[in-house]
GUDO-910176 format. One record per residue (C-alpha): x, y, z; chain; residue in one letter; residue number from 1. Coordinates in steps of 0.02 Angstrom, whole numbers, plus 50000, padded with zeros to 5 digits. Layout:
GUDO-910176
<x->X | y->Y | z->Z | chain->A | resn->a | resi->NUM> .
...
This chain:
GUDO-910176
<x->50000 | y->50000 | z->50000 | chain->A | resn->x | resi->1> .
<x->50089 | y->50148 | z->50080 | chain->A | resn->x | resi->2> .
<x->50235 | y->50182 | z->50208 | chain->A | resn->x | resi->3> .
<x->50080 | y->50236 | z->50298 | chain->A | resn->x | resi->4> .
<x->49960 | y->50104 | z->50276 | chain->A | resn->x | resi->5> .
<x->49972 | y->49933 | z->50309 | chain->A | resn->x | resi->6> .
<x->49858 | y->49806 | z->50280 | chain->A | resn->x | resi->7> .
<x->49879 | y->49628 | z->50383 | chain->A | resn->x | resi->8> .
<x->49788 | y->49468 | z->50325 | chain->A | resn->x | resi->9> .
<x->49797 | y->49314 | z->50446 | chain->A | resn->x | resi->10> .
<x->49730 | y->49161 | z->50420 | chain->A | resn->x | resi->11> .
<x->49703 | y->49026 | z->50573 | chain->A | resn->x | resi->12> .
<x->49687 | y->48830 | z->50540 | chain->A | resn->x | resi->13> .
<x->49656 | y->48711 | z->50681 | chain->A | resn->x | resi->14> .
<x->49638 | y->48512 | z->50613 | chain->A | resn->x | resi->15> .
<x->49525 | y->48421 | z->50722 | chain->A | resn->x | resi->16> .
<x->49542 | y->48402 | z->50911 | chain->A | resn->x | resi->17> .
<x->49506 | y->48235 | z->50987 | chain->A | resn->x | resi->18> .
<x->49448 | y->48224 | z->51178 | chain->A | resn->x | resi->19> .
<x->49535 | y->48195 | z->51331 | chain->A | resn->x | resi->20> .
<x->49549 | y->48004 | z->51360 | chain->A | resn->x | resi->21> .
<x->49395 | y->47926 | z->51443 | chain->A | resn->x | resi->22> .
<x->49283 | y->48064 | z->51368 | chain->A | resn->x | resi->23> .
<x->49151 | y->47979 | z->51229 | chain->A | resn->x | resi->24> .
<x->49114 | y->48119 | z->51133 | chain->A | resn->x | resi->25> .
<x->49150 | y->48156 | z->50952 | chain->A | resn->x | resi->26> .
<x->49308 | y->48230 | z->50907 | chain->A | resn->x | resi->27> .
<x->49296 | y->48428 | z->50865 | chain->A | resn->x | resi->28> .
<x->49314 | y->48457 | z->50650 | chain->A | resn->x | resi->29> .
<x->49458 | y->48565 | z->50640 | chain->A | resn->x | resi->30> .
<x->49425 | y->48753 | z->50547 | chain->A | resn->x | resi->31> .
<x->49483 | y->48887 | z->50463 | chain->A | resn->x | resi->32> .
<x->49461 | y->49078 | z->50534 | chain->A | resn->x | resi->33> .
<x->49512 | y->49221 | z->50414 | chain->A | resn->x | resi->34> .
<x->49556 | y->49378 | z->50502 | chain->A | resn->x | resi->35> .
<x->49611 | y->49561 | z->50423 | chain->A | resn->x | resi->36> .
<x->49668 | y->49719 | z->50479 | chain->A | resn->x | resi->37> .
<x->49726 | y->49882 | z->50399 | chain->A | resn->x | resi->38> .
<x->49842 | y->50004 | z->50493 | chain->A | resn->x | resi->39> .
<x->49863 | y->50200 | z->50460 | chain->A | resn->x | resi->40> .
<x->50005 | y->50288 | z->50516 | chain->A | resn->x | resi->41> .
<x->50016 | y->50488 | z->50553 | chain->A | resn->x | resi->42> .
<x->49833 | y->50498 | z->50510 | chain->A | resn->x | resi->43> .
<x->49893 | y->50653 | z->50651 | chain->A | resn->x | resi->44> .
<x->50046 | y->50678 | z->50733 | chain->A | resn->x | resi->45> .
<x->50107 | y->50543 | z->50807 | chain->A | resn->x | resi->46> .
<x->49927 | y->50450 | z->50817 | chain->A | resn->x | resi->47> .
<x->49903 | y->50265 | z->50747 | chain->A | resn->x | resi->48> .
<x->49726 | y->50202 | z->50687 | chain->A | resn->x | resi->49> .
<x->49697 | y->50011 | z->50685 | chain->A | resn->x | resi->50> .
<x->49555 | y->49933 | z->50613 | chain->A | resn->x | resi->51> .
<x->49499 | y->49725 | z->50642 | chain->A | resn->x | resi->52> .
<x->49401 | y->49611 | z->50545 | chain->A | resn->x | resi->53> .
<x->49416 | y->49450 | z->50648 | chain->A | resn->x | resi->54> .
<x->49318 | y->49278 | z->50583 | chain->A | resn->x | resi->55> .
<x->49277 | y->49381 | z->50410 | chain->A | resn->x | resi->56> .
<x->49162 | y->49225 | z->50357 | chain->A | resn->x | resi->57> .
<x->49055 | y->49247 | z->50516 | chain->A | resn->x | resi->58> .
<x->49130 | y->49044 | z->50555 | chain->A | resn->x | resi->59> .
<x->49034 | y->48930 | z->50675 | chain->A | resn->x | resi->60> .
<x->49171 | y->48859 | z->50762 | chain->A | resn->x | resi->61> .
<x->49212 | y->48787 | z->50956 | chain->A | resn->x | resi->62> .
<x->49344 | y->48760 | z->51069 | chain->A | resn->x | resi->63> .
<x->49319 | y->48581 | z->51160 | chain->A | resn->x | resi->64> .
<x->49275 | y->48580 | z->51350 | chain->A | resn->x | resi->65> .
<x->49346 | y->48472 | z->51473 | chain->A | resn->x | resi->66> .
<x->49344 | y->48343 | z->51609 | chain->A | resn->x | resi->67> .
<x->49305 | y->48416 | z->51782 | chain->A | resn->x | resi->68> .
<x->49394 | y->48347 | z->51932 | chain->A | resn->x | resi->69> .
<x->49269 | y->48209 | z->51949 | chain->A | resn->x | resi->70> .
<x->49292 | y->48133 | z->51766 | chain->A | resn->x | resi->71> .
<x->49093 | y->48236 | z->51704 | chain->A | resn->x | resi->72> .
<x->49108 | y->48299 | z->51544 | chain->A | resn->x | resi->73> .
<x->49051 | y->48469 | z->51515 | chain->A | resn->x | resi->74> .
<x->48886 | y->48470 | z->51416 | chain->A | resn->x | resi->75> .
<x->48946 | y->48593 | z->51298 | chain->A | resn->x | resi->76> .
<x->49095 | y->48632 | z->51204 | chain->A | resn->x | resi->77> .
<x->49145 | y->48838 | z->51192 | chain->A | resn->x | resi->78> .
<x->49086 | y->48927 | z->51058 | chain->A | resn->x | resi->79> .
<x->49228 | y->49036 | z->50977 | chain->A | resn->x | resi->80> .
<x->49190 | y->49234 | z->50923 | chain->A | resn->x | resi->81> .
<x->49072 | y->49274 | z->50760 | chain->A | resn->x | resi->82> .
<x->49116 | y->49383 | z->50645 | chain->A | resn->x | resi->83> .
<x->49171 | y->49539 | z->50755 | chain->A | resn->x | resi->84> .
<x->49263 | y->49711 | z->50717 | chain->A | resn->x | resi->85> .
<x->49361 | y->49834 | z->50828 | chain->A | resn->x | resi->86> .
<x->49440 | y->49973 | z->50814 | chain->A | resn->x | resi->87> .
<x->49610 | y->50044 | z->50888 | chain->A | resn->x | resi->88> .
<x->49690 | y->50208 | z->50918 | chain->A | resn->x | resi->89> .
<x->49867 | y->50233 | z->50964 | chain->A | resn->x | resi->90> .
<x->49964 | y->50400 | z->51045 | chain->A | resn->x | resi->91> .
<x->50134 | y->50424 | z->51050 | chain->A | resn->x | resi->92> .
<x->50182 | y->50555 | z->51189 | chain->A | resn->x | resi->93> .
């Protein structure tokens, strides 16, 4: 682009996860998460704007839960971020 814009792509892949031994469930499918960013520079002195796009294909995707102490599964496994966008601003003093 620019000395003063950047633009980051990042793309996550996790194959699947299998359980923790003793646990009956499925194994997790693994997935892919596309993330993207764009940076400006001296948009003022000294001052940094960052801009996110994280999971740009909105993804259905989860994180597998564990074995408590006692051996019980946890009913459900942890659903991972949507699609979701934030915004950063950066000062130098």
């Amino acid at each position: 682009m620019s000395r003063d814009v950047n633009l980051f792509n990042h793309l996550y892949l996790k194959g699947s996860m299998n359980r923790e031994e003793g646990d009956s469930r499925s194994k997790l499918s693994g997935y892919a998460v596309f993330n993207t960013s764009v940076m400006i520079k001296n948009i003022a002195k000294d001052l940094v704007l960052k801009a996110s796009l994280n999971n740009v294909f909105d993804k259905k995707y989860y994180d597998p839960s564990s074995y408590d102490s006692n051996h019980n599964a946890n009913k459900d496994d942890y659903l991972k971020n949507g699609r979701n966008f934030f915004v950063e601003l950066k000062y130098k003093f």
